[in-house]
PQR file with spaces between the fields and no chain letter, atoms N, CA, C, O and H, PARSE charges and radii, in Angstrom:
ATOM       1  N    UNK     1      48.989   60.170 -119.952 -0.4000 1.5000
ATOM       2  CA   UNK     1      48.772   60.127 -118.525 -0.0000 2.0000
ATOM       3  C    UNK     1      49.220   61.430 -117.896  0.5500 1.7000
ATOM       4  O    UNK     1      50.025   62.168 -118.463 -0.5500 1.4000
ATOM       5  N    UNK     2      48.672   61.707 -116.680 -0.4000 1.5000
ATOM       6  CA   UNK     2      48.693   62.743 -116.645 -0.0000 2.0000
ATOM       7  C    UNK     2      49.588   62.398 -115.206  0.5500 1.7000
ATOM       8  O    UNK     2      49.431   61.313 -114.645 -0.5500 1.4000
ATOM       9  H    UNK     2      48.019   61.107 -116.220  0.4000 1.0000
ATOM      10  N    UNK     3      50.423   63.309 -114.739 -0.4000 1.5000
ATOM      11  CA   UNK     3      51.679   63.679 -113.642 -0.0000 2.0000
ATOM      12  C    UNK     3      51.550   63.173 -112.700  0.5500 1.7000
ATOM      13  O    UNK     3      52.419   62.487 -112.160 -0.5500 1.4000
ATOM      14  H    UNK     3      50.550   64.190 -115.195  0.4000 1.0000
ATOM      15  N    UNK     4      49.543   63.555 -111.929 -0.4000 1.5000
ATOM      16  CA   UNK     4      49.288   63.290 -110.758 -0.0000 2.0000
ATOM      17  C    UNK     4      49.052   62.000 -110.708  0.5500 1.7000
ATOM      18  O    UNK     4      49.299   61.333 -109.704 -0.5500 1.4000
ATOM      19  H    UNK     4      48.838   64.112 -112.368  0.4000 1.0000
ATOM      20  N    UNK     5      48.438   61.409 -112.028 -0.4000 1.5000
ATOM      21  CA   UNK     5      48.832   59.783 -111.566 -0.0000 2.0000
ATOM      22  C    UNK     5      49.625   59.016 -111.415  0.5500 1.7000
ATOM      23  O    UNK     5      49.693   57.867 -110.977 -0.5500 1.4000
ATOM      24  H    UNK     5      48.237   61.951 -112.844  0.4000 1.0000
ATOM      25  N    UNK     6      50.477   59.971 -111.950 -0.4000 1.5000
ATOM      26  CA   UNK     6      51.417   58.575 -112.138 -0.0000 2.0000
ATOM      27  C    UNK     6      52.022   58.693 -110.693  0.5500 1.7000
ATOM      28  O    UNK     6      52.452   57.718 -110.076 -0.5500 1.4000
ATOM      29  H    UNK     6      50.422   60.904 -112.305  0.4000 1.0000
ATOM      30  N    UNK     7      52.016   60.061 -110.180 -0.4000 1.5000
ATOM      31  CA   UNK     7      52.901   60.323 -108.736 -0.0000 2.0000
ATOM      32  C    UNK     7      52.363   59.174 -107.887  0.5500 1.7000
ATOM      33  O    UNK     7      53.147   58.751 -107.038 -0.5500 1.4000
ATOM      34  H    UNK     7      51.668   60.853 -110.681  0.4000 1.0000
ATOM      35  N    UNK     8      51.261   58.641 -107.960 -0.4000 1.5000
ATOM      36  CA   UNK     8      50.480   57.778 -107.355 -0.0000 2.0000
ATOM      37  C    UNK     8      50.721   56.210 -107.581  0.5500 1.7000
ATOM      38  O    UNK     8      50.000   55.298 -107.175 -0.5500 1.4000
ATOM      39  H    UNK     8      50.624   58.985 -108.650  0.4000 1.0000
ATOM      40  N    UNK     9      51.816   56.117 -108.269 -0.4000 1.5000
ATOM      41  CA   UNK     9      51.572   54.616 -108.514 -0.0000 2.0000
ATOM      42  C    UNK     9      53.030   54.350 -108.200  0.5500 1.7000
ATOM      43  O    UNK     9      53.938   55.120 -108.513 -0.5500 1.4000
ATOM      44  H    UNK     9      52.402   56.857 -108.599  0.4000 1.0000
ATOM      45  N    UNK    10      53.234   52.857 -107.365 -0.4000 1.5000
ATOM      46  CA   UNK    10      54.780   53.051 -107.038 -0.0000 2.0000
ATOM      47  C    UNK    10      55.805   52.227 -108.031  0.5500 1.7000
ATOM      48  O    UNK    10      55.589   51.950 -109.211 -0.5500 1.4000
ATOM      49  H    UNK    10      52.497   52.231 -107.110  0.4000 1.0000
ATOM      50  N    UNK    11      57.039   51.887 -107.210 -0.4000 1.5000
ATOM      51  CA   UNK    11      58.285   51.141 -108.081 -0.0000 2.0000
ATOM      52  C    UNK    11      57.588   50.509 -109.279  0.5500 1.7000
ATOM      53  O    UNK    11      57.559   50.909 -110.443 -0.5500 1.4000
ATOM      54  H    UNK    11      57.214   52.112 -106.252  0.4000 1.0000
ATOM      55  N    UNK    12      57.011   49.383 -108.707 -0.4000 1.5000
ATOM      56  CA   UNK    12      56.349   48.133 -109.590 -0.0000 2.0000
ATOM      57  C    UNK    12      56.034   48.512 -110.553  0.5500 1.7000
ATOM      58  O    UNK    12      56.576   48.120 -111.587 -0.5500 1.4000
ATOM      59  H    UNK    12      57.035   49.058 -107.762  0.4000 1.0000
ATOM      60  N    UNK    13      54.793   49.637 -110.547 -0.4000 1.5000
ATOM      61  CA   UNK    13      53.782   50.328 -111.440 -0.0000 2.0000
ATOM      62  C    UNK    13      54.541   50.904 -112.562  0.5500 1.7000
ATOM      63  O    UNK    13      54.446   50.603 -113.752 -0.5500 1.4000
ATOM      64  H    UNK    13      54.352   49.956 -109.708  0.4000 1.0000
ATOM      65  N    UNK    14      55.555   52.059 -111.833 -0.4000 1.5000
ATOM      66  CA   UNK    14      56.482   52.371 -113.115 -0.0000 2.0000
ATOM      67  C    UNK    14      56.863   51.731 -113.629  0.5500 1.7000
ATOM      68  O    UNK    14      57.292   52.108 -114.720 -0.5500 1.4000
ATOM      69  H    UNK    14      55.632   52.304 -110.867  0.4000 1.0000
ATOM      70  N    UNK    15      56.962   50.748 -113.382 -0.4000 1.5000
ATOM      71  CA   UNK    15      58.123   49.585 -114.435 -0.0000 2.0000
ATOM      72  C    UNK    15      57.568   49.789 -115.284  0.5500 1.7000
ATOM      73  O    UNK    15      57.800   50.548 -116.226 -0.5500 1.4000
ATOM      74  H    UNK    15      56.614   50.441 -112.496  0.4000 1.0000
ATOM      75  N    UNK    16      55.959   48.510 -114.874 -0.4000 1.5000
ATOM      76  CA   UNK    16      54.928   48.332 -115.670 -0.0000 2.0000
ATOM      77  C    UNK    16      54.762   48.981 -116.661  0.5500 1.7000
ATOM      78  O    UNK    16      54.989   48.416 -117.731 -0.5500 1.4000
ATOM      79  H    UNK    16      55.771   47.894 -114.109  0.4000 1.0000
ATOM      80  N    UNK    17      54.280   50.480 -116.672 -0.4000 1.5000
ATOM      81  CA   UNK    17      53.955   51.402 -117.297 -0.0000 2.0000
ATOM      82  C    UNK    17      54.984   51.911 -118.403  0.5500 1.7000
ATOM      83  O    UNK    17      54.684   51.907 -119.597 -0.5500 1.4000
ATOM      84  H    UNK    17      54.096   50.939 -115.803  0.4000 1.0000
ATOM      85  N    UNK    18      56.254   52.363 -117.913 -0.4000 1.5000
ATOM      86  CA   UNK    18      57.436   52.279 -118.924 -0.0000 2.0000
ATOM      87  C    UNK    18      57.565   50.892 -119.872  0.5500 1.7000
ATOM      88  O    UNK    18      58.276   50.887 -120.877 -0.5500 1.4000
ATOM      89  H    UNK    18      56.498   52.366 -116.944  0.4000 1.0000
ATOM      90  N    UNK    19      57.230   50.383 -119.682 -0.4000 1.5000
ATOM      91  CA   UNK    19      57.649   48.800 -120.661 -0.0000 2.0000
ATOM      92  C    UNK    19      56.268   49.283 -121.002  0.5500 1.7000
ATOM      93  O    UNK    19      56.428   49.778 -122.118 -0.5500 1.4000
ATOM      94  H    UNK    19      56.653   50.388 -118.866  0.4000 1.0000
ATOM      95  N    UNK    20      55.017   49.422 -120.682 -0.4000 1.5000
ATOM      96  CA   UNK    20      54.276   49.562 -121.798 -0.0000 2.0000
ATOM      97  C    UNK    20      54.211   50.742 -122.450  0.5500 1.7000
ATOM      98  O    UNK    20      53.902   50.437 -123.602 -0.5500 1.4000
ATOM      99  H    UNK    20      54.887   49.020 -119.775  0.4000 1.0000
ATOM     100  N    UNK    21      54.282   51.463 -122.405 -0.4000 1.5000
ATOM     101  CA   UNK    21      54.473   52.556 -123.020 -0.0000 2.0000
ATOM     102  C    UNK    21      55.607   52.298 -124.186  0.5500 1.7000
ATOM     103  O    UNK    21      55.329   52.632 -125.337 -0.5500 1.4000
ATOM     104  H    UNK    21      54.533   51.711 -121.469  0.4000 1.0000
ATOM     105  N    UNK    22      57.010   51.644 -123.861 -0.4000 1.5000
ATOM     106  CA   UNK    22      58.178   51.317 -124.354 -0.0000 2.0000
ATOM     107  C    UNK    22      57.069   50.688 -125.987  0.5500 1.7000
ATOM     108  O    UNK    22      56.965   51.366 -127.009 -0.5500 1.4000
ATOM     109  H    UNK    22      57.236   51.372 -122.926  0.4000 1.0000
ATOM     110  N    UNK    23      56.567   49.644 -125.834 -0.4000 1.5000
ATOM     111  CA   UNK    23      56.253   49.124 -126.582 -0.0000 2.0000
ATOM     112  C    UNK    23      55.405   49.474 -127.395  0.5500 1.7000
ATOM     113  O    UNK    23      55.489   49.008 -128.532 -0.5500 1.4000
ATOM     114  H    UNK    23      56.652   49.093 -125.004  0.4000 1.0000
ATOM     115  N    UNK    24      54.494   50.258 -127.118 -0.4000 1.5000
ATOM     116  CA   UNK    24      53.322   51.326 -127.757 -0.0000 2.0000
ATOM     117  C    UNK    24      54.113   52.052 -128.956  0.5500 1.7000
ATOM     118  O    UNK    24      53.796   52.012 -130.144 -0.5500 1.4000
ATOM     119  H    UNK    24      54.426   50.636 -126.194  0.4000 1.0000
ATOM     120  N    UNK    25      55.751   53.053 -128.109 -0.4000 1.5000
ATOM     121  CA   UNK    25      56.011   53.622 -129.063 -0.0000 2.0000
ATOM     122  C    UNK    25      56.965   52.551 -130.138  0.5500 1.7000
ATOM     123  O    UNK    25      57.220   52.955 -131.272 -0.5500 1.4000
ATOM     124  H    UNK    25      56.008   53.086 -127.144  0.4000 1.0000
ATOM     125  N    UNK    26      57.355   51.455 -129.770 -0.4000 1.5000
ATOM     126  CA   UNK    26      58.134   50.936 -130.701 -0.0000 2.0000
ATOM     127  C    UNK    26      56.859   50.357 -131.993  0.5500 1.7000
ATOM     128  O    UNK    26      57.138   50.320 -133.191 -0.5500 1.4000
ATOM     129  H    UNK    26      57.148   51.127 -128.848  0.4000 1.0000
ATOM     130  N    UNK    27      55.852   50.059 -131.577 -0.4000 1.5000
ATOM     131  CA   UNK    27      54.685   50.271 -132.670 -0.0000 2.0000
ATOM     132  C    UNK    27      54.391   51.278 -133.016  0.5500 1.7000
ATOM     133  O    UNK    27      53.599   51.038 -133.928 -0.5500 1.4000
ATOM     134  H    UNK    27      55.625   50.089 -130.604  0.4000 1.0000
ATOM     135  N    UNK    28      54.491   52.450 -132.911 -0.4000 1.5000
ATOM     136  CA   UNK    28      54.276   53.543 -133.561 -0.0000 2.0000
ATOM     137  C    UNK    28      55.172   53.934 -134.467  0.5500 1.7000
ATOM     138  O    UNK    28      54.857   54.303 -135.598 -0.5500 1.4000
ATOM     139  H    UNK    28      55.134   52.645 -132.171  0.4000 1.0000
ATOM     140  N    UNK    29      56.096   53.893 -134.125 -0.4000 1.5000
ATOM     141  CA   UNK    29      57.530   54.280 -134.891 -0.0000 2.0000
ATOM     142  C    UNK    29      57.623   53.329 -136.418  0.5500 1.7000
ATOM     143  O    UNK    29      57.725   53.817 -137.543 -0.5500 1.4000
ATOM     144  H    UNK    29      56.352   53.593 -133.206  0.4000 1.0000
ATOM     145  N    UNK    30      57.553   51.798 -136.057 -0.4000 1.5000
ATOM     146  CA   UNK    30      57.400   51.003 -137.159 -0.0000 2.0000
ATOM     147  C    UNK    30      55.826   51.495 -138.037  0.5500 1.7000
ATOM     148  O    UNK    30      55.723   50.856 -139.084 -0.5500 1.4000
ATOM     149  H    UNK    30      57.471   51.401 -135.143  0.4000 1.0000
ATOM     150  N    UNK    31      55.229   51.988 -137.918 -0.4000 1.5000
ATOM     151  CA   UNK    31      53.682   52.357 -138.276 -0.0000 2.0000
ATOM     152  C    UNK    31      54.247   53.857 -139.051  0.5500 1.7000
ATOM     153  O    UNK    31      54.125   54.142 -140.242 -0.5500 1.4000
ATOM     154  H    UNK    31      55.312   52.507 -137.067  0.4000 1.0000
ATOM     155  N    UNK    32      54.730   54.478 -138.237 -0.4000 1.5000
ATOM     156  CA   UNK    32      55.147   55.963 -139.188 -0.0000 2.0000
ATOM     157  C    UNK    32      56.785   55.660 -140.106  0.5500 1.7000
ATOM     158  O    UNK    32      57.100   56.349 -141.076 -0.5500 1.4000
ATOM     159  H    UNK    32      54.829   54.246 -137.269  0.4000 1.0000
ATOM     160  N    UNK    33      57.486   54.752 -139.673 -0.4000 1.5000
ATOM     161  CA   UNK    33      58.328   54.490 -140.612 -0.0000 2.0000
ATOM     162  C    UNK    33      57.935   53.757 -141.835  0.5500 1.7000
ATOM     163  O    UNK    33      58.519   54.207 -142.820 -0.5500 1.4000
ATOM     164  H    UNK    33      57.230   54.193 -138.885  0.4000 1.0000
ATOM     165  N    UNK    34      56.982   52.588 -142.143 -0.4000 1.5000
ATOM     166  CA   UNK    34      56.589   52.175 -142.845 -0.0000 2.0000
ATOM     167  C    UNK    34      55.676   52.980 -143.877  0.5500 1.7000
ATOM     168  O    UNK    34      55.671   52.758 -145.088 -0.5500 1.4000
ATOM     169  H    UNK    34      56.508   52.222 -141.342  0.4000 1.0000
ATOM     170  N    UNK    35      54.991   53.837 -143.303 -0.4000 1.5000
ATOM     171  CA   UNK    35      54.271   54.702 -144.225 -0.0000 2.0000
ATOM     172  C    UNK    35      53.200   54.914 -143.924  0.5500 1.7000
ATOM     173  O    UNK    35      52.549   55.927 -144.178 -0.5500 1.4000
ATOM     174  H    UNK    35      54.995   54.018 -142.320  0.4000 1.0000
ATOM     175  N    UNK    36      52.792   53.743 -143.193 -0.4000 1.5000
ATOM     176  CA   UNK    36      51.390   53.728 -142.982 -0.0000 2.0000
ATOM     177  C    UNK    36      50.168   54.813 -142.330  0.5500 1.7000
ATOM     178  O    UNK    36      50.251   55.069 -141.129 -0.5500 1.4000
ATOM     179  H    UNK    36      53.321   52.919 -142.986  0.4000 1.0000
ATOM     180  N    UNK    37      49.440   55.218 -142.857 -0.4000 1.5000
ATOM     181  CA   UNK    37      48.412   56.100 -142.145 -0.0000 2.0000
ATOM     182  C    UNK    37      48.329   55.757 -140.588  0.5500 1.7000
ATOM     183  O    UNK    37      47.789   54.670 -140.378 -0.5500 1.4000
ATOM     184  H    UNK    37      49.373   55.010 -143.833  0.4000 1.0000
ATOM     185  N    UNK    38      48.679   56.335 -139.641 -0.4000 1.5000
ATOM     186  CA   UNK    38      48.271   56.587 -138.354 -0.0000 2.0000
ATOM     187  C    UNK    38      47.279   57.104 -138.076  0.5500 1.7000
ATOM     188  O    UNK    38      46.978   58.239 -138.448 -0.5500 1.4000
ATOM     189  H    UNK    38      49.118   57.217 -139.811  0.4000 1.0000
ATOM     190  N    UNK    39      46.322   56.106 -137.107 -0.4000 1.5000
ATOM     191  CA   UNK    39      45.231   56.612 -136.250 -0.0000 2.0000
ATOM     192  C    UNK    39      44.880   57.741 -136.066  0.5500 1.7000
ATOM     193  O    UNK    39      43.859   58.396 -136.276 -0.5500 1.4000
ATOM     194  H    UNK    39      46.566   55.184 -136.805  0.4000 1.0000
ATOM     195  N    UNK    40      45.884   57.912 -135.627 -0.4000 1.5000
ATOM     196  CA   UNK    40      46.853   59.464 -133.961 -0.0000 2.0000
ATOM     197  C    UNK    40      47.883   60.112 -134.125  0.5500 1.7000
ATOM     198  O    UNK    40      48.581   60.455 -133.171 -0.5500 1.4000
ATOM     199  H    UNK    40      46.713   57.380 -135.456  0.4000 1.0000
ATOM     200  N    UNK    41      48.150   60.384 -135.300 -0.4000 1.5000
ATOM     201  CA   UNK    41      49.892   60.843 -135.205 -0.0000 2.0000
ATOM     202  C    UNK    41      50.327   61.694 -134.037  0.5500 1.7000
ATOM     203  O    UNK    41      51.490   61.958 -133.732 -0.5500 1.4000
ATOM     204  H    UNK    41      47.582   60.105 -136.075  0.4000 1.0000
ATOM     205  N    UNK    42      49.055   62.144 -133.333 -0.4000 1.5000
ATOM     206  CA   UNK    42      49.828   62.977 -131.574 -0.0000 2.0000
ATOM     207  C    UNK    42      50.378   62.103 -130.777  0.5500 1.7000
ATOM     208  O    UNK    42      51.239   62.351 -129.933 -0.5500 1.4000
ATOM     209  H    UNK    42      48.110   61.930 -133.580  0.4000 1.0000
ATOM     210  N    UNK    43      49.603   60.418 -131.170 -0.4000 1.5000
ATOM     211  CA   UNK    43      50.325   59.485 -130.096 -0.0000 2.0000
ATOM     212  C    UNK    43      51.676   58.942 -129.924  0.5500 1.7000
ATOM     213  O    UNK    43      52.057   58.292 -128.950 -0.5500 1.4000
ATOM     214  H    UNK    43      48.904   60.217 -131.856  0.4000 1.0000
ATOM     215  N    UNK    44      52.420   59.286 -131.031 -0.4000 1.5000
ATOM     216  CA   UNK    44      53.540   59.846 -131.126 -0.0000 2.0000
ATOM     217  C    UNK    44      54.562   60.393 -129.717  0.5500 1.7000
ATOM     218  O    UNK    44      55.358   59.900 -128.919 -0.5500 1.4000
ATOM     219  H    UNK    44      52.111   59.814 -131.822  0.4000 1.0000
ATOM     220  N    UNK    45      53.921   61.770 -130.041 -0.4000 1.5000
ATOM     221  CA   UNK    45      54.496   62.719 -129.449 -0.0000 2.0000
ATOM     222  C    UNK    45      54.187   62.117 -127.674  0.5500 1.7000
ATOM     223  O    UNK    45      55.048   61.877 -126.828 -0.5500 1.4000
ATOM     224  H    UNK    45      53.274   62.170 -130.690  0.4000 1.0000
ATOM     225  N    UNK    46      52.971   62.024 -127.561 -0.4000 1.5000
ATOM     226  CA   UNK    46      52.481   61.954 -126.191 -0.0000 2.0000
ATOM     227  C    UNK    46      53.166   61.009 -124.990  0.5500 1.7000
ATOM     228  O    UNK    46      53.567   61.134 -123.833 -0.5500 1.4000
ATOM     229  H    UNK    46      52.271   62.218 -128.248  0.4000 1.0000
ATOM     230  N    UNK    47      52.986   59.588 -126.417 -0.4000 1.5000
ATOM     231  CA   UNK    47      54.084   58.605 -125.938 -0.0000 2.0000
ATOM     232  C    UNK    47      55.389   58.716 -125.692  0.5500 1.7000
ATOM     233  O    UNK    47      56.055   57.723 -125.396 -0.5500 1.4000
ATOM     234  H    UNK    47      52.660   59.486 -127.357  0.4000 1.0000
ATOM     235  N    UNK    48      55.982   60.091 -125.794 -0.4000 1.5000
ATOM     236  CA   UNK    48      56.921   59.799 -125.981 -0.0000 2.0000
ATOM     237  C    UNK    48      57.151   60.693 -124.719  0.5500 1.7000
ATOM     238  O    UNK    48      58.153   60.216 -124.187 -0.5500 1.4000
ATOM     239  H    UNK    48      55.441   60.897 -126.034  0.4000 1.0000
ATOM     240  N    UNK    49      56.711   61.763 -123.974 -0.4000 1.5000
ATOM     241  CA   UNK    49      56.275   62.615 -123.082 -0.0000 2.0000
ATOM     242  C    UNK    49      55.659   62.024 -122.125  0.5500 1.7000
ATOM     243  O    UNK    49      55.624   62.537 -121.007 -0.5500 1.4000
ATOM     244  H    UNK    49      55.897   62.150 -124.406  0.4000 1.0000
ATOM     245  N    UNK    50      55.018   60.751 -122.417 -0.4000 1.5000
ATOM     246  CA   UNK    50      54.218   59.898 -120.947 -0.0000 2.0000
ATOM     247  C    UNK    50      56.150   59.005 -120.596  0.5500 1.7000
ATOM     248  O    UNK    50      56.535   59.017 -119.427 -0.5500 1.4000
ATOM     249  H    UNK    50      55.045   60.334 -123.326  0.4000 1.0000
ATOM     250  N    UNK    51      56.761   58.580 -121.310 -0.4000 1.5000
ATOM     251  CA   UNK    51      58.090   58.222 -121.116 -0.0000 2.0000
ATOM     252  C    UNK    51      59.207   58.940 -120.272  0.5500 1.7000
ATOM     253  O    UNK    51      59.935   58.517 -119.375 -0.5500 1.4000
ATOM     254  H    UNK    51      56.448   58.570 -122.260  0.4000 1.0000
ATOM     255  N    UNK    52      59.078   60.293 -120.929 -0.4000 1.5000
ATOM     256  CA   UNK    52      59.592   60.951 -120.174 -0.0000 2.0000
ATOM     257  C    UNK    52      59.460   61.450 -118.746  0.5500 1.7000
ATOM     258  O    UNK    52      60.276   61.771 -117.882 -0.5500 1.4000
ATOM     259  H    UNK    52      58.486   60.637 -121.658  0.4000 1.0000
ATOM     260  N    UNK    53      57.787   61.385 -118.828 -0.4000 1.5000
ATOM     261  CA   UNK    53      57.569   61.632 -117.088 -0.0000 2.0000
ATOM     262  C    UNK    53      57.706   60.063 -116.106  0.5500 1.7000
ATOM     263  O    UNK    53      57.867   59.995 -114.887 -0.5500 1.4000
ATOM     264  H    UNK    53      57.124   61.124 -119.529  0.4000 1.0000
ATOM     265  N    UNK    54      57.622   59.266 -116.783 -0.4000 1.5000
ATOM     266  CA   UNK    54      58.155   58.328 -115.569 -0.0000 2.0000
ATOM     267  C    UNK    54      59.247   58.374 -115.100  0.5500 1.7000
ATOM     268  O    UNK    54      59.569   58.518 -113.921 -0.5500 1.4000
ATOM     269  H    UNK    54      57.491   59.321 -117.772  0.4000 1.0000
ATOM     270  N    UNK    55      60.241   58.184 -116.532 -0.4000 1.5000
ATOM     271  CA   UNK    55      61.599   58.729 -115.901 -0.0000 2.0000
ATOM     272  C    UNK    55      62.600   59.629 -114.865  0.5500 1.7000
ATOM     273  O    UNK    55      63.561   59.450 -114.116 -0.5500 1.4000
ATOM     274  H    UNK    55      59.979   58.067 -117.490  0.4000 1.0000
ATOM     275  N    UNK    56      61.406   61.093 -115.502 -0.4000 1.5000
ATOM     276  CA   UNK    56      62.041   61.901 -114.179 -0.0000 2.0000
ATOM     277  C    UNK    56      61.141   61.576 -112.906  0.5500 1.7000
ATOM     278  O    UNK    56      61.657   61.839 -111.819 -0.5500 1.4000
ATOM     279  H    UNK    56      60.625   61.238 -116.110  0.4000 1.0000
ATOM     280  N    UNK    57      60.025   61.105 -112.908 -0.4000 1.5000
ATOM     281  CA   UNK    57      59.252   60.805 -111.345 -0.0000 2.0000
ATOM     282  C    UNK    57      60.248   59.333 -110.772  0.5500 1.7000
ATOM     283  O    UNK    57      60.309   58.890 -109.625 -0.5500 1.4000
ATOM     284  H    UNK    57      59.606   60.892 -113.790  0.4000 1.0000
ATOM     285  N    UNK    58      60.874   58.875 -111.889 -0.4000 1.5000
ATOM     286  CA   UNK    58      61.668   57.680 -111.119 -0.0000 2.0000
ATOM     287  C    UNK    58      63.025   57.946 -110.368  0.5500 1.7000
ATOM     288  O    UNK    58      63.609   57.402 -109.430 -0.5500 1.4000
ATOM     289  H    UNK    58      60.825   59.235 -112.821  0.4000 1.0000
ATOM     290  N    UNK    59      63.241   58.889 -111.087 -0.4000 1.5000
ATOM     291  CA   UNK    59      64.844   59.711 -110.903 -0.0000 2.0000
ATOM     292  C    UNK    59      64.666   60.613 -109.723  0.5500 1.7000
ATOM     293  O    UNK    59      65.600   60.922 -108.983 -0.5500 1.4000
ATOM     294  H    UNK    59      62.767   59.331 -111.848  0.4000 1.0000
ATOM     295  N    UNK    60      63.481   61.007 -109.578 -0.4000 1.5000
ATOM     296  CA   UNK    60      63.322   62.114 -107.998 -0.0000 2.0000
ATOM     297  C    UNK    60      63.018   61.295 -107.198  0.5500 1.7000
ATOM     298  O    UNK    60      63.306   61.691 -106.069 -0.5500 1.4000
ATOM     299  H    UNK    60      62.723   60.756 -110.179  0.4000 1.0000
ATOM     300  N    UNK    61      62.412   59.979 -107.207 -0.4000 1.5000
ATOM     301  CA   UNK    61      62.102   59.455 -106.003 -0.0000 2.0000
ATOM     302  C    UNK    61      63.480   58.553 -105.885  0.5500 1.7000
ATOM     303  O    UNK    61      63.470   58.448 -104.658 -0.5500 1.4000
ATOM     304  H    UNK    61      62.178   59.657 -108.124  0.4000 1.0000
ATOM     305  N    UNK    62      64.453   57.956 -106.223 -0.4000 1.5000
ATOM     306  CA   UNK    62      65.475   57.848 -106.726 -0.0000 2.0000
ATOM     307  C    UNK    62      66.284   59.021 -105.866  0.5500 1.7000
ATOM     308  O    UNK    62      67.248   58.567 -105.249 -0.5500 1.4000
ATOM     309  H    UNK    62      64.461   58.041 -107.220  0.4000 1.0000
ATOM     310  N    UNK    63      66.115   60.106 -105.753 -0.4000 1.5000
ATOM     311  CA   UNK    63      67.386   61.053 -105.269 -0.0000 2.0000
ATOM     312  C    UNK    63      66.700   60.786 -104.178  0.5500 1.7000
ATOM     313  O    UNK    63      67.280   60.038 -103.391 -0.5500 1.4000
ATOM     314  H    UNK    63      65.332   60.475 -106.254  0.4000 1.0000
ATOM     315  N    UNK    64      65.344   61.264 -103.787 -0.4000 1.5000
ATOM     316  CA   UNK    64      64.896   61.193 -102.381 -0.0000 2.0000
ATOM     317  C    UNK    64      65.066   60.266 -101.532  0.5500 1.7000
ATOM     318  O    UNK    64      64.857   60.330 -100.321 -0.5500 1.4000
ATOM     319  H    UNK    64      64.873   61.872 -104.427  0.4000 1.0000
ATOM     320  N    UNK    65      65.515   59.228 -102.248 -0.4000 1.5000
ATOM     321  CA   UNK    65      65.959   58.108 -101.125 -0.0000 2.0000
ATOM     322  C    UNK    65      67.263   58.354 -100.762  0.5500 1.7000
ATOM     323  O    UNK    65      67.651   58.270  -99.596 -0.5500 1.4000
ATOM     324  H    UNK    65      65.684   59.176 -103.232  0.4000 1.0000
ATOM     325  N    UNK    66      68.065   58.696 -101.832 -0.4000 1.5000
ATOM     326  CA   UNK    66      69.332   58.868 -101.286 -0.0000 2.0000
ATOM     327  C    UNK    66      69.729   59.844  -99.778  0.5500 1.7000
ATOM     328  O    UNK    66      70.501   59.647  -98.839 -0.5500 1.4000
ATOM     329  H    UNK    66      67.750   58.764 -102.779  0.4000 1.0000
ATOM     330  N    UNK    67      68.838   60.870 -100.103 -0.4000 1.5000
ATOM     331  CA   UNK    67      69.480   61.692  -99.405 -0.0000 2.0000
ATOM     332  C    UNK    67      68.618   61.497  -97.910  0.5500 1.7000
ATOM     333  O    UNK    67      68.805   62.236  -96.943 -0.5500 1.4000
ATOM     334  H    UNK    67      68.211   61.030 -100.866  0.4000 1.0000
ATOM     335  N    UNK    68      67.895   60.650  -97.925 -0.4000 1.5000
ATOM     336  CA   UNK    68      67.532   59.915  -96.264 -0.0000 2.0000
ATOM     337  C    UNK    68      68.267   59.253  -96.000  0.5500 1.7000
ATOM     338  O    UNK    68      68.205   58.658  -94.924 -0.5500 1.4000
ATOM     339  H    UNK    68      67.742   60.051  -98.711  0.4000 1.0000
C-alpha cells in the first residue's frame, strides 16, 4: 500500500489494516520458516514496510492530537 492511502483512511481503518497485515506476515514467516517455496518472497519484505507505515502514520496523528 502505498502512503497516500493509507493517509486517507482513519483510526478504525488502521486497526483494520494492521491486524491484517499482522496476519499476512505471520503466514509468511511460517511459509519461509517451514521451507516452503513462496509465491512472493518480496511479500515478505513489503509486508513488513506496509506495517511499518501504519505505525508511524498512527504515531503522527497520535502526536498531532496531543499538541492541540
Amino acid at each position: 500500500m502505498k502512503r497516500k492511502e493509507l493517509m486517507d483512511l482513519d483510526k478504525n481503518e488502521y486497526q483494520n489494516k494492521l491486524a491484517e497485515f499482522r496476519k499476512e506476515l505471520v503466514k509468511l514467516n511460517a511459509q519461509s520458516s517451514t521451507g516452503t517455496a513462496m509465491k512472493n518472497p518480496g511479500m515478505l519484505k513489503q509486508t513488513k514496510k506496509n506495517i511499518a507505515r501504519i505505525l508511524t502514520l498512527m504515531n503522527q496523528n497520535k502526536r498531532e492530537t496531543k499538541k492541540a
